[in-house]
C-alpha angles and dihedrals in degrees: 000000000000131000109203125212129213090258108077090265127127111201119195113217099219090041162023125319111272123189125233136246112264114275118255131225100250083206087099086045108053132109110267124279087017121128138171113264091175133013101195121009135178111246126205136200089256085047126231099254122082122237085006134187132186127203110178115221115193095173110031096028099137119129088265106046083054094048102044093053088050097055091045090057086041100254114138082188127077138151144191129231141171100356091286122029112101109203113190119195142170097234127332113295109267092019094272134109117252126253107278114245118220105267085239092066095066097066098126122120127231128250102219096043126010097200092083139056109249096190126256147253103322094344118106130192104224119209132185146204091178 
């Protein structure tokens, strides 16, 4: 069993550190007709999509498996946190768009999928299909 840091190490936890594979761009594995609106926001307590919900999804939490939960429910919005929190929306709240984080801030991996970056703490990684 491995617990994974934000960091990019996997640590076994009967073992020794391992490090993990690089991470991969999520662009090729996207639902169709999906971008990145925005690679590291800012999120609030009020968060930063409009008419937002969240599903958390500690074992199949991965940029796909979000979106494509979003788009079955009608969202064109949808955003990662935490490495695994998946918030679906209809725009961004207010109508604008939220701070930027710096890219650095969403490092952490996913836990669904390692392979990918799954946000931060309070920093979301914002998709659309608008």
């Amino acid at each position: 069993m491995y617990h994974f840091t934000e960091y990019g190490i996997g640590v076994d936890c009967d073992g020794p550190e391992t490090t993990l594979p690089p991470v991969e761009d999520p662009v090729y594995d996207l639902p169709e007709g999906w971008r990145i609106a925005m690679p590291c926001a800012v999120d609030v307590p009020e968060r930063v999509l409009s008419d937002v919900i969240v599903s958390y999804l500690p074992s199949t939490a991965d940029p796909y498996h979000c979106l494509s939960s979003c788009q079955s429910q009608g969202y064109h919005f949808a955003g990662l946190e935490y490495a695994d929190e998946c918030y679906c929306g209809t725009g961004y709240s207010g109508g604008v768009a939220p701070a930027a984080a710096n890219v650095s801030d969403c490092s952490m991996r996913c836990a669904g999928d390692y392979i990918y970056i799954c946000g931060g703490s309070w920093r979301m990684q914002i998709y659309t299909n608008a």
